[in-house]
Phi, psi and omega in degrees: 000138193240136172255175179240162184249069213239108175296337192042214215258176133073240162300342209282343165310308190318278187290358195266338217262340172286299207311298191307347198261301175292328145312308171290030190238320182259040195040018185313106202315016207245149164228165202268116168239113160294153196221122165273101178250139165123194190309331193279356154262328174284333202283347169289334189087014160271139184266000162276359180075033149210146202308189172257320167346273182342298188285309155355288200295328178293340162271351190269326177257325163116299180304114170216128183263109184212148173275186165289155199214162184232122197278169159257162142357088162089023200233006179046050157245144161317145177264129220279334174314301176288329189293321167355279206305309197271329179286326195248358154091013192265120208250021157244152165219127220239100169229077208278139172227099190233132142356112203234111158266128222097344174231122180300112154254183137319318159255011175261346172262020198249336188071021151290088195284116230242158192192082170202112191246152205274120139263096180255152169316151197238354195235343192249234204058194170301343188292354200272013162026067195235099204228141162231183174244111170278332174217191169297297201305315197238128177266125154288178164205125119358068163252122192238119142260112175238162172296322171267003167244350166287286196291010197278306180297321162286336174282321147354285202274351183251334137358263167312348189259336204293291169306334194261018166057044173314147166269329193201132188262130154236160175259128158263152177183178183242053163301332177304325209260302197245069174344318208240312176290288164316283178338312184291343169325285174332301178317285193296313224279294183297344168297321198271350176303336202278325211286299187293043180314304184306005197242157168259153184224117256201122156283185145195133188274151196300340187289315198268338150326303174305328199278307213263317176303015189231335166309276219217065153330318191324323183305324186286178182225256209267103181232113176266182190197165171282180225280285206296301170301308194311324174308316177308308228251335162302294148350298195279327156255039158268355192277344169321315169256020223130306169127173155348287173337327182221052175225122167230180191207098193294103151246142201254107181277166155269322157292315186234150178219154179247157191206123207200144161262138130000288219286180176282193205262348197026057182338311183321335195234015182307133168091311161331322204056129166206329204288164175289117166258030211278342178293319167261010177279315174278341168302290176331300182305323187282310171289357174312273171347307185301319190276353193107292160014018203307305195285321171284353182286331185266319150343288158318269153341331193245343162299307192278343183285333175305338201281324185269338183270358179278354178074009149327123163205161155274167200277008173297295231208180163097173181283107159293014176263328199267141174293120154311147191264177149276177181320298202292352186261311169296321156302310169320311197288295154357294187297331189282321190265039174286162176084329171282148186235133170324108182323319164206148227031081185275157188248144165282144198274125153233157201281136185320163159181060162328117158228042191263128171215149205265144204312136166313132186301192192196136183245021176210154185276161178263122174324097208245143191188114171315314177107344161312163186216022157278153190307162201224113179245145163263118198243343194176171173208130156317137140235111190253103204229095152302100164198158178225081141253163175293153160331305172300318144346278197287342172251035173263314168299342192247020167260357159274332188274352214261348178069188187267003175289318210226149155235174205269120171280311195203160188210126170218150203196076149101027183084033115277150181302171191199318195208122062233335175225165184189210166241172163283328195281013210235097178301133191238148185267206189267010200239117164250170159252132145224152187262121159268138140229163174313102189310323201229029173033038171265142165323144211218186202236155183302310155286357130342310225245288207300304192308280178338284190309347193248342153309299186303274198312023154306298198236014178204169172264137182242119198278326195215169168226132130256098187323136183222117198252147168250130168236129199070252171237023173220150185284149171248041177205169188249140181264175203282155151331068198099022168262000000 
């Protein structure tokens, strides 16, 4: 079976050149196609950080195995990690985090053991990095949450909780706060709760998530999340087992999938050999897994976890009285404790059984679409409005405008009411929305909407439109703070 390969930036030649080492040490059945990618390819003038090669192959084999990489700096390009993730659709991100002995936390000496993985959505959010400046003063950002890419992660995730015989799947999410965007997470995450009767399935909103995970980790199993949180909340449990270091991460596709560490490229100790491979060492066992590779995967894992209660460490972590080893002594030592197995969380051995093969090629892209079919009305539209007159001002000007179609509802600033009632204490920047609806709550027409907007802007700049649609009997928008 052949992968593509990317070493990357910074620590990742080092550590990618130990994982590869310990794989060829234990027979792993895999050959290598290197691929180029990363800063030293944008510094090349591809502005995705990666060759046409590159990507070629990676589509072609399904699979890319990478170290860490570095977008630069000052130079308005994407960062190549996410463009990765998003070009190629791997629309779960897979990140387990369990208790490592020999590496100290808080909770192992607590006797707590943690076993919990994180899966976030990998493509939509805030990551879709759509951002405008509406006046000097206000940035917008973009968040899209759909339906077909929410249920793309939950079935994922429940799936995968499904096999690993999870006790309890939960969804986090700020459905309290972002009604419409979370909810619909929420929303898919209990449709597909229904397909899985045997798991138990639970929300919980993220603030408080955070809160109980620094606590009672224990509690937790399986917990998905939208993009942005799930980024967050991964994070926080990787310090939980350790740090960075020992967090690795599956993003997953139906064609293609990446097996990549988290932490960064660490210049500082680049070329040293010093760095930790332990992160991509477990990323790597996880794509083992992903292929059927079950006996080597395990094989491995209980090497290394002997190697660390054995107090083998790099100079990241471990008992400072025992000398840290470099990169390359920590894989040797790995490579020496194949066969031995570890006092605790020894993995159990199962026999390979690859059938991993990369997806048929596909020449157009796919469409993704629920398949709702309710009726669609346009009832009213957001004018997202430069101006700094007061609230009363300004809607004594666009209630001139509005004709007989439409009345003025509402004036918000900065998602709080402002008019027809509010406070005086309540600060405003240079950007409003008013809310327009249907005078006689008859359906109105895009043109309609377009008339309006070239009335208003007669006499103000109108930075943005939004359309405010009903489907069926229910509004597909929100109201303003205190309206």
């Amino acid at each position: 079976m052949k992968i593509a390969v990317a070493k990357g930036d910074g620590i990742g030649p080092e550590i990618m050149e130990a994982v590869l080492r310990i794989f060829k040490a234990n027979n792993v059945p895999l050959q290598y196609e290197m691929v180029e990618m990363g800063k030293w390819v944008f510094d090349k003038g591809f502005n995705n950080g990666m060759t046409p090669e590159a990507k070629q192959t990676i589509e072609q084999l399904g699979l890319l195995f990478k170290g860490p990489m570095e977008t630069p700096k000052g130079k308005g390009v994407k960062s190549i990690n996410v463009t990765a993730r998003k070009t190629w659709n791997t629309y779960a991100n897979k990140r387990v985090f369990k208790s490592l002995h020999g590496v100290d936390t808080v909770f192992s000496k607590a006797g707590i053991p943690i076993n919990i993985t994180i899966v976030r959505e990998n493509i939509e959010d805030t990551y879709g990095g759509i951002e405008h400046m509406l006046t000097q003063d206000v940035a917008l950002c973009r968040r899209f949450i759909t339906r077909p890419g929410s249920m793309q992660v939950m079935r994922y995730a429940f799936e995968m909780a499904s096999k690993k015989n999870a006790k309890r799947i939960s969804c986090g999410h700020k459905a309290n706060i972002m009604k419409i965007t979370d909810g619909l997470f929420l929303e898919c995450f209990y449709e597909v709760a229904k397909e899985y009767p045997h798991l138990k399935a639970d929300d919980i909103i993220v603030d408080d998530l955070c809160m109980k995970l620094v606590t009672r980790p224990d509690l937790f199993d399986v917990v998905v999340l939208p993009n942005l949180q799930g980024d967050i909340v991964s994070d926080l449990c990787a310090g939980l087992v350790g740090g960075l270091g020992f967090a690795p991460s599956a993003n997953i596709g139906d064609h293609i999938s990446i097996f990549e560490a988290v932490h960064g490229t660490a210049p500082d100790i680049a070329g040293k050999n010093l760095a930790n491979p332990t992160a991509l060492l477990l990323s790597g066992l996880a794509m083992l897994r992903h292929v059927g590779l079950f006996d080597n995967a395990a094989t491995i894992e209980n090497a290394l976890r002997y190697t660390l209660e054995s107090g083998v460490h790099t100079g990241d972590f471990g008992n400072k009285a025992i000398p840290a080893v470099n990169t390359t002594e920590f894989a040797d030592a790995i490579i020496g404790n194949f066969g031995k197995i570890p006092q605790e969380g020894a993995v159990a051995f199962a026999s390979n059984a690859s059938t991993y093969s990369p997806a048929a090629a596909i020449t157009v892209h796919p469409m993704l679409e629920s398949g709702q079919q309710k009726s669609e009305a346009i009832v009213g539209a957001d004018l997202f409005i430069q101006c700094n007159q007061q609230p009363s001002a300004l809607a004594a000007l666009l209630e001139a405008q509005t004709k007989d179609l439409f009345k003025l509802v509402t004036i918000s600033n900065r998602g709080t009411q402002v008019w027809p009632t509010g406070s005086v204490y309540t600060n405003l920047v240079n950007q409003y929305r008013a809310r327009f609806e249907s005078s006689n709550e008859k359906a109105l027409q895009q043109a309609d909407i377009i008339a309006l907007y070239e009335r208003v802007s007669k006499h103000v700049k109108v930075c943005s439109v939004e359309l405010l649609n009903q489907w069926g009997d229910q509004k597909a928008y929100s109201l303003a703070q205190g309206q």
